[in-house]
N, CA, C and O of each residue as an XYZ file, in Angstrom:
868
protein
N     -13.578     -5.130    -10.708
C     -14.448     -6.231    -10.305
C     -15.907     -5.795    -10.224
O     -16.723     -6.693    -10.434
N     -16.334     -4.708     -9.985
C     -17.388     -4.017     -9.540
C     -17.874     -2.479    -10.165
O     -17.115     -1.676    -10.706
N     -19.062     -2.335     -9.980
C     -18.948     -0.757    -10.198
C     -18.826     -0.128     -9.831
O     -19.491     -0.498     -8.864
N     -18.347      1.291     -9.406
C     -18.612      2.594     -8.237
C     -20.560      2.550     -7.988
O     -21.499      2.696     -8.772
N     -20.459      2.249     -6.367
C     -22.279      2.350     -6.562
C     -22.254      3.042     -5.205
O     -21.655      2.586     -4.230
N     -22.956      4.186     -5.216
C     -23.523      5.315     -4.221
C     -25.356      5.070     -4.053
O     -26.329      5.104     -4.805
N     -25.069      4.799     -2.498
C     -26.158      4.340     -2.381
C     -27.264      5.403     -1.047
O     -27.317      4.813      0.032
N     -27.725      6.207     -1.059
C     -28.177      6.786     -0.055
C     -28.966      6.641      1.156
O     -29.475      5.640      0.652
N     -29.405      6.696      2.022
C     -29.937      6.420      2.949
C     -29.558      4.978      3.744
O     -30.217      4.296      4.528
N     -28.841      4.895      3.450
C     -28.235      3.227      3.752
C     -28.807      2.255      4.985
O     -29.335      1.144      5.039
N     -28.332      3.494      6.140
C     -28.983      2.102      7.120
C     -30.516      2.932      7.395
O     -30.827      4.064      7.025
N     -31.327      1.927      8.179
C     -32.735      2.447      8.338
C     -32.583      3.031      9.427
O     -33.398      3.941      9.578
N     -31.714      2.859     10.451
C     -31.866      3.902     11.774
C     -30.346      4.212     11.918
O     -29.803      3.923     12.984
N     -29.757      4.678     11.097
C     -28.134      5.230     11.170
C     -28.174      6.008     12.412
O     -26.949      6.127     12.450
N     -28.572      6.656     13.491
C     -28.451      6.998     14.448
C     -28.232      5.988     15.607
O     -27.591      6.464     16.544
N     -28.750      4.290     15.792
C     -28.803      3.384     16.138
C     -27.473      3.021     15.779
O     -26.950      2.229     16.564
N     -26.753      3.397     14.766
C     -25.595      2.913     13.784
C     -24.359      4.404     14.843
O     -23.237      4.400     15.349
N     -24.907      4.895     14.759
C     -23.358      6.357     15.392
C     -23.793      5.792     16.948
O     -22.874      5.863     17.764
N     -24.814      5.356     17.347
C     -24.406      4.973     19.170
C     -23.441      3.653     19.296
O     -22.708      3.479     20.269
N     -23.519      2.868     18.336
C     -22.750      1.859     18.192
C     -21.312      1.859     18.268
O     -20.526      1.117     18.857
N     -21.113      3.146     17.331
C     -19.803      3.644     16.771
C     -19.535      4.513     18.213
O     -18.383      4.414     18.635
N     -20.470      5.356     19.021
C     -19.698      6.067     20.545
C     -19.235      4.716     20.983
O     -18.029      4.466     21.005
N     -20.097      3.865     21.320
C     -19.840      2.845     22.619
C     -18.613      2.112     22.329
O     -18.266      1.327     23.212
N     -17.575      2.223     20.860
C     -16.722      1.486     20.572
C     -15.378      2.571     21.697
O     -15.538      3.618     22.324
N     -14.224      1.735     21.518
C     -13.075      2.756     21.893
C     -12.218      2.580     20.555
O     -12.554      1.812     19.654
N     -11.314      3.210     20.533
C     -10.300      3.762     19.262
C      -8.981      3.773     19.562
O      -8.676      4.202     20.675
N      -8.050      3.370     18.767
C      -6.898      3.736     18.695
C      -5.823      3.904     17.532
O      -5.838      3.107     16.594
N      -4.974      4.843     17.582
C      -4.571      5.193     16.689
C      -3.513      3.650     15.770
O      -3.244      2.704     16.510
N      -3.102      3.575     14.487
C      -2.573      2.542     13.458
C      -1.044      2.190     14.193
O      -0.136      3.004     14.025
N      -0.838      1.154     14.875
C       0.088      1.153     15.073
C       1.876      1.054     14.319
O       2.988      1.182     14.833
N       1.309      0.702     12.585
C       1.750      0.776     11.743
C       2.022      2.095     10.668
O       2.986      2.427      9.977
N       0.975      2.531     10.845
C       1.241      4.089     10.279
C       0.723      3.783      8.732
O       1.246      4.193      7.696
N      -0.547      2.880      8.880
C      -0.726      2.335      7.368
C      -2.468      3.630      7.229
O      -3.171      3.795      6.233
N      -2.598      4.178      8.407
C      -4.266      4.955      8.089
C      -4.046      5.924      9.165
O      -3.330      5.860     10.164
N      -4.879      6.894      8.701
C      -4.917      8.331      9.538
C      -6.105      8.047     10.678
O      -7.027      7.240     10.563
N      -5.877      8.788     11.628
C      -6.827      8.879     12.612
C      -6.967      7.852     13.438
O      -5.916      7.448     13.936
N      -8.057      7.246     13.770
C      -8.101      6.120     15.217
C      -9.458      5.453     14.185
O     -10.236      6.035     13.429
N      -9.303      3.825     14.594
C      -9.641      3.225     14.332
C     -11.039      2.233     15.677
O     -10.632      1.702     16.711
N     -11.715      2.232     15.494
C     -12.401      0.807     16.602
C     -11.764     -0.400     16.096
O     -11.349     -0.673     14.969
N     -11.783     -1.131     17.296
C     -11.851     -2.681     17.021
C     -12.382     -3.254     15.893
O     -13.354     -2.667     15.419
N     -11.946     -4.384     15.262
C     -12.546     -4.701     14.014
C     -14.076     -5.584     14.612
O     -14.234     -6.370     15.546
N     -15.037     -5.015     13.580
C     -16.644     -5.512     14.405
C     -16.292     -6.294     14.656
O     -15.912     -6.330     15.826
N     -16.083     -7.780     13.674
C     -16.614     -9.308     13.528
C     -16.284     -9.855     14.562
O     -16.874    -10.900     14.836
N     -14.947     -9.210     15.754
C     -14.894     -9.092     17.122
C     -15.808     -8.787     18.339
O     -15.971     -9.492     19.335
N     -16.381     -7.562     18.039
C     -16.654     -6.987     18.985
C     -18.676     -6.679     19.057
O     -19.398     -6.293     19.976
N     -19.011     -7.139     17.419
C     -20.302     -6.915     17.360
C     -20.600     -7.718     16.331
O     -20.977     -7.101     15.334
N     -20.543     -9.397     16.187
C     -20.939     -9.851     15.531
C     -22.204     -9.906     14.216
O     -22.123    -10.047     12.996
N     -23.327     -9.722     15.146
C     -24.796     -9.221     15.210
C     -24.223     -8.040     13.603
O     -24.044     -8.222     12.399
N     -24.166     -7.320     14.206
C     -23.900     -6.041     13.478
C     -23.210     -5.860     11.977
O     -23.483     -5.188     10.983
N     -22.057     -6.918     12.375
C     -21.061     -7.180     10.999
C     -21.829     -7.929     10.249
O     -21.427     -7.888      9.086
N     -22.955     -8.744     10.411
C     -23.026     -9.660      9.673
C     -24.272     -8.775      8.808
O     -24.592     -8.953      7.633
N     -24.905     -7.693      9.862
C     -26.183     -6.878      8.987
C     -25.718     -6.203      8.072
O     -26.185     -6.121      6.936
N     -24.370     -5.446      8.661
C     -23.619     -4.802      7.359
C     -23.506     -5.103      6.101
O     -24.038     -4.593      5.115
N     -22.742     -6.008      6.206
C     -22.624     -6.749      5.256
C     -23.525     -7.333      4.301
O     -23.258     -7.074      3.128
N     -24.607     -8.115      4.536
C     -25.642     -8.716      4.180
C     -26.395     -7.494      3.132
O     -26.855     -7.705      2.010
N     -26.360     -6.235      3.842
C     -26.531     -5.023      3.425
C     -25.770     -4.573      1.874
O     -26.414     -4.220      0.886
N     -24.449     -4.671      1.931
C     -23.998     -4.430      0.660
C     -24.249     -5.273     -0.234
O     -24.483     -4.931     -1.393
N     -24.233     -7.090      0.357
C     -24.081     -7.770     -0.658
C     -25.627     -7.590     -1.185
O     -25.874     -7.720     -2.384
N     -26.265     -7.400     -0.592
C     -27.843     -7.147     -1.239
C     -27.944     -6.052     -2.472
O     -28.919     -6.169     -3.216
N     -27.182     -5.203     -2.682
C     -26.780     -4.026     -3.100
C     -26.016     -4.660     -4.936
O     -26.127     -4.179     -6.063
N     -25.380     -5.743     -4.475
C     -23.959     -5.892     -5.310
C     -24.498     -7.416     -6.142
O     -24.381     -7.701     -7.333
N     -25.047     -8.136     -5.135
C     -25.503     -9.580     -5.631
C     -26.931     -9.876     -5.180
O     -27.194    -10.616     -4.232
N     -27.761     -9.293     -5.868
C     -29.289     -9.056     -4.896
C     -30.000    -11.110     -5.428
O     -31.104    -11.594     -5.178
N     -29.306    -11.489     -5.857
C     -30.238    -12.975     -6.230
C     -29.214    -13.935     -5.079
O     -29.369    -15.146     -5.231
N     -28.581    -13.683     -4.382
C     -27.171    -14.379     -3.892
C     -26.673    -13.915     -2.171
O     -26.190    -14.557     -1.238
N     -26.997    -12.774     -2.322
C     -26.700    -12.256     -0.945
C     -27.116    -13.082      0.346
O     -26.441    -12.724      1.310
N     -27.904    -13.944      0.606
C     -28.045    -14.453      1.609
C     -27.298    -15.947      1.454
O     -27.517    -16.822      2.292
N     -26.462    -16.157      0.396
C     -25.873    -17.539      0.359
C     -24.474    -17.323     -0.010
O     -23.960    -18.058     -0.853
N     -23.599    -16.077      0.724
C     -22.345    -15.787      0.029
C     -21.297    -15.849      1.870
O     -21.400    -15.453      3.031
N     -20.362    -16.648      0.955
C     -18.962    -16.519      2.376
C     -17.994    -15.516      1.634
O     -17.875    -15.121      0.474
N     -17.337    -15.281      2.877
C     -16.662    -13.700      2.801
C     -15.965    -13.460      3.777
O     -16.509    -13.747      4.843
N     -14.837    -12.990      3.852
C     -13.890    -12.693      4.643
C     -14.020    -11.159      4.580
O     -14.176    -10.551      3.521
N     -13.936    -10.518      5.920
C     -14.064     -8.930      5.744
C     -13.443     -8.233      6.916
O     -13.451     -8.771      8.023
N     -12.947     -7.147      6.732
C     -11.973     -6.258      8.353
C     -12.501     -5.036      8.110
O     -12.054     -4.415      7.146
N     -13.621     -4.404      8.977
C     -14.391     -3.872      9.285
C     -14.261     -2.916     10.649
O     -14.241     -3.356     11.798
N     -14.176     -1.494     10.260
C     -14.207     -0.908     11.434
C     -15.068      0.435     11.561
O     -15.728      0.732     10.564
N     -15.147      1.391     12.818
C     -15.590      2.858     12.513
C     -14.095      3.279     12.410
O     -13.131      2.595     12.752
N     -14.078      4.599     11.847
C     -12.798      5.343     11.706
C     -13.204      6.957     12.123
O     -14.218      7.348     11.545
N     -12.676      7.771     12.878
C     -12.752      8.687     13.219
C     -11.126      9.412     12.427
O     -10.076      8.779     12.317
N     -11.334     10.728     12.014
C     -10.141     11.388     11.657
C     -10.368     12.880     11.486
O     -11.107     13.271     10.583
N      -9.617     13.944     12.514
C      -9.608     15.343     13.041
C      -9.067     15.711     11.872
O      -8.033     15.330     11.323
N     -10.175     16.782     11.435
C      -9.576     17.231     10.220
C      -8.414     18.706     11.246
O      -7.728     19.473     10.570
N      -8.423     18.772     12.169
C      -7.655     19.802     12.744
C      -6.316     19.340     12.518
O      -5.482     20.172     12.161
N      -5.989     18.164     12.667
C      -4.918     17.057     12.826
C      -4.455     16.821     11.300
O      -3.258     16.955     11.047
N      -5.380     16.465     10.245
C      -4.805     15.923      8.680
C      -5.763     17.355      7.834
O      -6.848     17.515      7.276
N      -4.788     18.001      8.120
C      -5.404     19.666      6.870
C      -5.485     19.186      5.444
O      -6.405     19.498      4.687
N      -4.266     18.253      5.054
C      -4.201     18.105      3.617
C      -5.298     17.255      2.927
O      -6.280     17.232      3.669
N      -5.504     16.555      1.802
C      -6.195     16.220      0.805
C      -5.550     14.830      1.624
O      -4.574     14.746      2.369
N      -6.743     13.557      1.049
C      -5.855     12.066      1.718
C      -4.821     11.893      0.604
O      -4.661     12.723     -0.290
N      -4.014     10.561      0.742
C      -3.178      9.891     -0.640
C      -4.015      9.315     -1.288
O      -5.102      8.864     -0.927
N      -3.427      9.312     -2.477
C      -3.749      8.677     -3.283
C      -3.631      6.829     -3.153
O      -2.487      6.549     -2.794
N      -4.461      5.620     -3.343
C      -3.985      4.750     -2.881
C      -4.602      3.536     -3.174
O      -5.716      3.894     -3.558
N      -4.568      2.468     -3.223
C      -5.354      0.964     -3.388
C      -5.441      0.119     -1.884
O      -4.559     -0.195     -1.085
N      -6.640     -0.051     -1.889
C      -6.742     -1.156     -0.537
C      -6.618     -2.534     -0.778
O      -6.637     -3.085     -1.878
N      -6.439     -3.253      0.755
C      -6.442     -4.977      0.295
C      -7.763     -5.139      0.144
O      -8.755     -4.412      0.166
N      -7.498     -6.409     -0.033
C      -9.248     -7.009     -1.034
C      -9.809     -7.096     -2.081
O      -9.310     -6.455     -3.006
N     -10.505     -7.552     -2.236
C     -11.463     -7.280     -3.517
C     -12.479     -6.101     -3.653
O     -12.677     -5.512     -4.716
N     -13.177     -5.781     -2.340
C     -14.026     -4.678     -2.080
C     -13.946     -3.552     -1.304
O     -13.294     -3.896     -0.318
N     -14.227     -2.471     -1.207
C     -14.339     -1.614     -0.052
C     -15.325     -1.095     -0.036
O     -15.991     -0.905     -1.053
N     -15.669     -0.730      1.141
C     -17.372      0.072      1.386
C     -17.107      0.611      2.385
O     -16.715      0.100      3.433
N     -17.365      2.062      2.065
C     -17.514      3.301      3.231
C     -19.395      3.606      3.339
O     -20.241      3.499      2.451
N     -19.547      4.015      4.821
C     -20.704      4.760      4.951
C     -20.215      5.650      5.401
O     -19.167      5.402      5.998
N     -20.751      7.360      5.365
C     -20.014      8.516      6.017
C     -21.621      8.392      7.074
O     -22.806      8.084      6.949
N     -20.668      8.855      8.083
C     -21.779      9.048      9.221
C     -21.371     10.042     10.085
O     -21.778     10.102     11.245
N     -20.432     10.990      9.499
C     -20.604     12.658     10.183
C     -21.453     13.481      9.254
O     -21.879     13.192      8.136
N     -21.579     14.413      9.868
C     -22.301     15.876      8.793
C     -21.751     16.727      7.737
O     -22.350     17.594      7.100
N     -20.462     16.343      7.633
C     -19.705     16.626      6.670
C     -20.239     16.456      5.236
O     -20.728     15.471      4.684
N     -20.007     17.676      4.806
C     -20.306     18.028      3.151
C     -19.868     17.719      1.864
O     -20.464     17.559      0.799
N     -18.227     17.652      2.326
C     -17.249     17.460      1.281
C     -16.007     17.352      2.025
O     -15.066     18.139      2.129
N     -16.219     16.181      2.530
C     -15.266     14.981      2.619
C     -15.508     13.536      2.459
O     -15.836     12.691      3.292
N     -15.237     13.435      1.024
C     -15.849     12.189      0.505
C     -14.833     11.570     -0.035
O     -13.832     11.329      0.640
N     -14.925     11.233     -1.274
C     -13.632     10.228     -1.559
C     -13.666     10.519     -2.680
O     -14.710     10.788     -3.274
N     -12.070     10.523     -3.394
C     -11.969     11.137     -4.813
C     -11.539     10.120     -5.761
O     -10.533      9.629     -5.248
N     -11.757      9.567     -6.826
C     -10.776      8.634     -7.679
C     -10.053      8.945     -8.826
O     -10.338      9.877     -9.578
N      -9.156      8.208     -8.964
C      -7.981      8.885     -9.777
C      -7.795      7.655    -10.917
O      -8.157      6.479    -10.886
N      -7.144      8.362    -11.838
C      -6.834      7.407    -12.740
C      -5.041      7.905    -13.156
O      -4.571      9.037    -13.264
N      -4.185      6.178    -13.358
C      -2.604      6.835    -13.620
C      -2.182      7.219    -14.785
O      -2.325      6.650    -15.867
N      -1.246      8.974    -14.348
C      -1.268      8.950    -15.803
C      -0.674      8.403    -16.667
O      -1.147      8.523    -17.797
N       0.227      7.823    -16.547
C       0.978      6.371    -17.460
C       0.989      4.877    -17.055
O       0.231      4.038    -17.541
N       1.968      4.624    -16.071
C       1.673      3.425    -15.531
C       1.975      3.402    -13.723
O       2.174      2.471    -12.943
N       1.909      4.631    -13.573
C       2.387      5.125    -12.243
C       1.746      4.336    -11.128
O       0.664      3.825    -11.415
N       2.305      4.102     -9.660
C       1.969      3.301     -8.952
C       2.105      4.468     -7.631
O       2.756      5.513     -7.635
N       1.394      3.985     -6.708
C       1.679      4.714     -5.230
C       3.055      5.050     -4.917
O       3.724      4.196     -5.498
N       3.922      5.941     -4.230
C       4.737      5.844     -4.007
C       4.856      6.384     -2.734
O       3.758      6.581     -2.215
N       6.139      6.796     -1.821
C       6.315      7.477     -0.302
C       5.127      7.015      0.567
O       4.429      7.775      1.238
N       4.952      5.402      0.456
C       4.417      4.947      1.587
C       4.613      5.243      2.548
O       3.760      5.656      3.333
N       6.165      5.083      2.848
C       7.015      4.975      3.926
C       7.244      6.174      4.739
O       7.443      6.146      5.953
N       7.203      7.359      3.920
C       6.606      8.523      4.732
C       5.573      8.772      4.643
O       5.513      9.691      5.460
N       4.436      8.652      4.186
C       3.006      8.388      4.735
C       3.169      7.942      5.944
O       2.941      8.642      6.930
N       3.630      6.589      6.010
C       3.343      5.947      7.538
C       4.565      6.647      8.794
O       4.509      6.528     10.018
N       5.405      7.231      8.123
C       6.210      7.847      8.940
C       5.665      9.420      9.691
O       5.891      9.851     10.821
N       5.121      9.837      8.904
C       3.743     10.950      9.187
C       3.257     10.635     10.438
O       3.496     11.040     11.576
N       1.935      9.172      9.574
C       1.101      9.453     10.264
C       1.563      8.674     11.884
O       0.819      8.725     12.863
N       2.550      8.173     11.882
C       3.169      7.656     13.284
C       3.882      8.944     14.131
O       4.180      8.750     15.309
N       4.133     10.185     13.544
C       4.630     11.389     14.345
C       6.126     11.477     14.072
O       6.728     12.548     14.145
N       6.962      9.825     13.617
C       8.597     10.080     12.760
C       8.964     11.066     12.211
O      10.049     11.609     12.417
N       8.028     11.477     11.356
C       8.364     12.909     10.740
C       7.569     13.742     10.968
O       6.393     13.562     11.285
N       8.418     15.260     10.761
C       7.274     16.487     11.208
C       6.179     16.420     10.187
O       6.312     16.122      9.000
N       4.918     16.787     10.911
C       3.766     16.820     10.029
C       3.791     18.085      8.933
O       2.879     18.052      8.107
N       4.726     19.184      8.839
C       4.579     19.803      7.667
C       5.611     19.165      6.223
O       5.807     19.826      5.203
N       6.052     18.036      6.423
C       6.728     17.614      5.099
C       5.843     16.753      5.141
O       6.392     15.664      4.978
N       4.531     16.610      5.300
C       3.469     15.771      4.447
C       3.524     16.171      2.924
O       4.030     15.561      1.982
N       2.613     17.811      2.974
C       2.302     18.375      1.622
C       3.483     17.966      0.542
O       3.036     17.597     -0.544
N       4.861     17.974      0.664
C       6.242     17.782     -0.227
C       5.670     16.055     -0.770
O       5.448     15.634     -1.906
N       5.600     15.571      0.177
C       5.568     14.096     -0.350
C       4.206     12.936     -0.788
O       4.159     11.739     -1.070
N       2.955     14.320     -0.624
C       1.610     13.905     -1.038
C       1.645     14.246     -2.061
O       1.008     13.584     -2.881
N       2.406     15.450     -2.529
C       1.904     16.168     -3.594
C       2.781     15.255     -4.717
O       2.208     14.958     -5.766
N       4.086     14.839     -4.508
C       4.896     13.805     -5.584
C       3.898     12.467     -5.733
O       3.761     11.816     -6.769
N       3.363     12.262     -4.703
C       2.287     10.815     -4.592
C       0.852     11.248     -5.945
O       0.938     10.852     -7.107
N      -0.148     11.962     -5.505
C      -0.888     12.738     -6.398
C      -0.780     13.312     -7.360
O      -1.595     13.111     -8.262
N      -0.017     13.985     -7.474
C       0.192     14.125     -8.774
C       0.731     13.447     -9.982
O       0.873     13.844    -11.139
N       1.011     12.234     -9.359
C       1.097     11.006    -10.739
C      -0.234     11.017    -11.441
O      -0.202     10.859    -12.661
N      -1.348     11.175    -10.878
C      -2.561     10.594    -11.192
C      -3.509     11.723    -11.643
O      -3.016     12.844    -11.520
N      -4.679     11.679    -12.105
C      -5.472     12.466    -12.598
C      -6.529     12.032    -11.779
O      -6.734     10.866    -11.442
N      -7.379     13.305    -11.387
C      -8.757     13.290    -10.761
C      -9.514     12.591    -11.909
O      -9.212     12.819    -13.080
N     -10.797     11.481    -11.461
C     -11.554     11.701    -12.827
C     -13.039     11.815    -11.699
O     -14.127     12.109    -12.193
N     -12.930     11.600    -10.490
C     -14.523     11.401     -9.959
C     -13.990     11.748     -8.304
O     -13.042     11.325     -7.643
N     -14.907     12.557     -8.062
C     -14.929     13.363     -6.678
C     -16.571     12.747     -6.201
O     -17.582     13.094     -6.811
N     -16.588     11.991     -5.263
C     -17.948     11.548     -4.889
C     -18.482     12.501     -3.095
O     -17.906     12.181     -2.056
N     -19.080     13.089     -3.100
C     -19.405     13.774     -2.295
C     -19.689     12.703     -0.488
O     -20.033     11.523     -0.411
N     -19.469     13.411      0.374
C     -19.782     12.838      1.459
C     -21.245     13.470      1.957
O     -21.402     14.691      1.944
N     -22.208     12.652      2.356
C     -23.034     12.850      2.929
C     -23.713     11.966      3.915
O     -23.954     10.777      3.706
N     -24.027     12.662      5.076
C     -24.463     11.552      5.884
C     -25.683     10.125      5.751
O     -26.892     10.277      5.581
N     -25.153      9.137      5.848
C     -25.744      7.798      6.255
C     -25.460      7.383      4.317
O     -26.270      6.784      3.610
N     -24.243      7.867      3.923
C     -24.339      7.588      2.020
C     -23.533      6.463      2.148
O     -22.651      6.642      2.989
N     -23.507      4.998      1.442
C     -22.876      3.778      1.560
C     -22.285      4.191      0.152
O     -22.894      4.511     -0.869
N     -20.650      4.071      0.435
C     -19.817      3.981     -1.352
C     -18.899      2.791     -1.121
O     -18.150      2.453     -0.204
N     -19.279      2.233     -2.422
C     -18.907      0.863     -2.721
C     -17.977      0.325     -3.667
O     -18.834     -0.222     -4.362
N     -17.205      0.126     -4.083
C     -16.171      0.056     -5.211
C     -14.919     -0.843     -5.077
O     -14.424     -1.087     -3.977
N     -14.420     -1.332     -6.258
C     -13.552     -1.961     -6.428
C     -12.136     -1.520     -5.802
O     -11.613     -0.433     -6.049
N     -11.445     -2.749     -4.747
C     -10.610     -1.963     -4.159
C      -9.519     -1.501     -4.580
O      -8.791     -0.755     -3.926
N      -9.250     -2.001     -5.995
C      -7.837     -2.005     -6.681
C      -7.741     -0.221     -6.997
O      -6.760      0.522     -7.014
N      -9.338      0.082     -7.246
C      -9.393      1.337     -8.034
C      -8.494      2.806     -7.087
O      -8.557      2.973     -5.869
N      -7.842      3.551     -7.918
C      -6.677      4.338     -7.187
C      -7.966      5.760     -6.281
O      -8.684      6.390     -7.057
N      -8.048      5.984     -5.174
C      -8.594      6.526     -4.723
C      -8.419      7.305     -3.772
O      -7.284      6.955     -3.447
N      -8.742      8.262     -2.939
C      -8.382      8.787     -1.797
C      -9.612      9.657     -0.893
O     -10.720      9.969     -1.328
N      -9.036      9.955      0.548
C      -9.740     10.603      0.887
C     -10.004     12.497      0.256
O      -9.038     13.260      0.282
N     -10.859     12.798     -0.057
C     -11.105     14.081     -0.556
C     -10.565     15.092      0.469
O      -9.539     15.654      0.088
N     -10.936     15.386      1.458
C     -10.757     15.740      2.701
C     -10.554     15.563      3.653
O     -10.497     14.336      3.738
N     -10.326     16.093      4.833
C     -10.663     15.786      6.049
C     -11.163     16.661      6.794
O     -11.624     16.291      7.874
N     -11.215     18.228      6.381
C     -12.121     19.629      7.271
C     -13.142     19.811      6.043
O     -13.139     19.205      4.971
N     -13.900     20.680      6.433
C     -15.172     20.559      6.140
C     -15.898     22.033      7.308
O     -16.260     21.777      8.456
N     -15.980     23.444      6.728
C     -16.567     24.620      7.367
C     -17.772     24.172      7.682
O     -18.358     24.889      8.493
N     -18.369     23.196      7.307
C     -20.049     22.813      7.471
C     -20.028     22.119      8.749
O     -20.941     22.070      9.573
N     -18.770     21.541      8.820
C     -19.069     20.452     10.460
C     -17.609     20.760     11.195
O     -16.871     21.156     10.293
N     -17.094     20.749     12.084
C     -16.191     20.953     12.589
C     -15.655     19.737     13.340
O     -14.456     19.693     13.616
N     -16.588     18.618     13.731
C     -16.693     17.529     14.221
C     -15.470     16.354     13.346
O     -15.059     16.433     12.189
N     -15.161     15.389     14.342
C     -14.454     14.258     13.439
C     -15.142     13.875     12.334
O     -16.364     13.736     12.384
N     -14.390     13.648     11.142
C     -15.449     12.432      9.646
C     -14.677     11.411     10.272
O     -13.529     10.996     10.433
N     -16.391     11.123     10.662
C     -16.480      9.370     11.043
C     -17.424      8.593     10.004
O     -18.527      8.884      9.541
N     -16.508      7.412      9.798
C     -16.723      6.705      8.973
C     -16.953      5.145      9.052
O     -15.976      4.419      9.236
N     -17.796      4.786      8.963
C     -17.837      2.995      8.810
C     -17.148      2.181      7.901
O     -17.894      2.071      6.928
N     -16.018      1.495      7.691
C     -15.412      0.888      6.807
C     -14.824     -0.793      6.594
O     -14.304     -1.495      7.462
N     -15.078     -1.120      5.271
C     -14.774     -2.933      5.013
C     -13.792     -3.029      3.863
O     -13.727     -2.417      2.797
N     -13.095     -3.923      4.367
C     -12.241     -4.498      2.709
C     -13.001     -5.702      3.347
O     -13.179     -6.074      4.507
N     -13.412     -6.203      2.004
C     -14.085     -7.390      2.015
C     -12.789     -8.434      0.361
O     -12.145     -8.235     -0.669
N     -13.178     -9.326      1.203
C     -12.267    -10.538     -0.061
C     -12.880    -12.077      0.407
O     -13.855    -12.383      1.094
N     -12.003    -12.764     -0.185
C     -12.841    -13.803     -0.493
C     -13.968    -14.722     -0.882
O     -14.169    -15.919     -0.679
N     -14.817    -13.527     -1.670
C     -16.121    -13.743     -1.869
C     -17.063    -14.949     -2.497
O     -17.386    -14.475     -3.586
N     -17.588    -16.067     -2.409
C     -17.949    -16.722     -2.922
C     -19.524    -17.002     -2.653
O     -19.938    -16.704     -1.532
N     -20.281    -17.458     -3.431
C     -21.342    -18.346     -3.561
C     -21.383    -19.707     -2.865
O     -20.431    -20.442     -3.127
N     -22.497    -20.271     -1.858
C     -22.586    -21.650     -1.383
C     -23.732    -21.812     -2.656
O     -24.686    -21.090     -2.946
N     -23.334    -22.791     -3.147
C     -24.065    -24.076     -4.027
C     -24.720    -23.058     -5.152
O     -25.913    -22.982     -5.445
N     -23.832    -22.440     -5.600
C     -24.649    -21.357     -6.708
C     -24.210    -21.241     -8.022
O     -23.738    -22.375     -7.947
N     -23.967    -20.946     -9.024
C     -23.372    -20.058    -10.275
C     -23.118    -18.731     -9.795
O     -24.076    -18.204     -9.229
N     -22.095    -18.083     -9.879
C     -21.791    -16.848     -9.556
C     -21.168    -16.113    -10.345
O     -20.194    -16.755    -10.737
N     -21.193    -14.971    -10.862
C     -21.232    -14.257    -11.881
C     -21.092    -13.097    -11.650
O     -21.973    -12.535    -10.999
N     -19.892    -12.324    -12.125
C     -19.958    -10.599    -11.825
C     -20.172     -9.839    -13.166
O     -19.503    -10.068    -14.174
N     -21.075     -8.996    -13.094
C     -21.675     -8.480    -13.772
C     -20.835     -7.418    -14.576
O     -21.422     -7.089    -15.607
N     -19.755     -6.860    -14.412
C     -18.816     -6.391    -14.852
C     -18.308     -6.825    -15.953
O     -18.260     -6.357    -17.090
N     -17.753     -8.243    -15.246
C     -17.324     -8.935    -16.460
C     -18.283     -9.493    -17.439
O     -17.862     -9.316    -18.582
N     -19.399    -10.091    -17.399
C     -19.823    -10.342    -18.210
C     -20.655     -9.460    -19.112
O     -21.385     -9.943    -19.977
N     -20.494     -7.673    -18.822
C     -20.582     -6.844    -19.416
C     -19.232     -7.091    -20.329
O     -19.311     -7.037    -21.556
N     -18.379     -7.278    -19.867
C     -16.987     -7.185    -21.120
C     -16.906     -8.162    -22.541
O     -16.528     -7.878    -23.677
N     -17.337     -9.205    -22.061
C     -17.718    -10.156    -22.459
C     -19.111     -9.723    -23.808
O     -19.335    -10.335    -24.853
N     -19.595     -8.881    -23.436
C     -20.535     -8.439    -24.769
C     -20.035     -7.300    -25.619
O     -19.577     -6.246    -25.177
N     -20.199     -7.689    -27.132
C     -19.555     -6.763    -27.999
C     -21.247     -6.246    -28.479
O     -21.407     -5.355    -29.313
């Protein structure tokens, strides 16, 4: 739907942006669908805020349109101990149409990797993923059942983490977390995150640029 777009310096006072992210509280997936602890979803808890976010990417993605677009979006900070998840993330597709990470720890290289399948391969051992990350199973038969997950797929793009960097991309695209430790920071990678869907235009022509790149021979 979109392109991979890395955008740097993202917010203008990202420090204004990590007091936001202390004052939230966290808790861990009660489903076992994501690693680490999650905040409340904003559009709850900081209206104000979700709506700058946002406004923010779409400026990024639809710069003639962004102030006239509805959108459905589940939005949170994410904290995750790389002491706690040693391994590489899964490999994986989110809901939505969009996703957008900002990294907002000091972390070097824990960013996000994308993959492409090597035949027609699909995710697999959800179910111990979420059995993992709920404590069901011991945490050393992760590596056995990440590594059958990943290795369907081929690396083709390793995007680096750096602080206050906004990455933006199509959510279908097969992706994962790169890391989760990092010798440069020892601290949680905390992260700002959206699946965004439903995207439309009020009273507009709307047009993704993707496609109508395909559309030219």
């Amino acid at each position: 739907m979109i392109p991979i777009i890395i955008e740097d310096n993202f917010f203008k006072d990202p420090e204004k942006v990590l007091k936001l992210c202390d004052e939230c509280s966290f808790e861990k997936s009660s489903d076992g669908r994501w690693p680490g602890t999650r905040s409340k979803l904003l559009h709850e808890t900081n209206l104000d805020f979700f709506k700058i976010f946002h406004s923010k990417i779409f400026a990024l993605l639809y710069p003639y349109h962004y102030q006239n677009i509805d959108y459905a979006a589940l939005s949170s900070f994410q904290k995750v101990d790389g002491n706690t998840y040693k391994n590489e993330g899964w490999v994986h597709t989110d809901p939505g149409e969009i996703t957008a990470i900002v990294y907002l720890s000091k972390h070097e290289d824990c960013g996000t990797s994308f993959w492409e399948s090597k035949s027609f391969e699909a995710p697999i051992h959800n179910d111990k993923k979420e059995n993992i990350y709920l404590n069901k199973l011991p945490k050393q038969e992760e590596l056995k059942y990440l590594n059958e997950n990943n290795n369907q797929f081929t690396k083709i793009l390793d995007v680096k983490s750096k602080f206050n960097r906004a990455l933006i991309f199509d959510a279908k695209k097969l992706h994962s977390a790169s890391k989760f430790t990092d010798t440069s920071d020892e601290s949680e990678r905390t992260t700002l995150i959206s699946f965004i869907n439903g995207i439309k235009v009020k009273n507009d022509v709307f047009k993704s640029g993707v496609l109508e790149n395909k559309r030219v021979d």
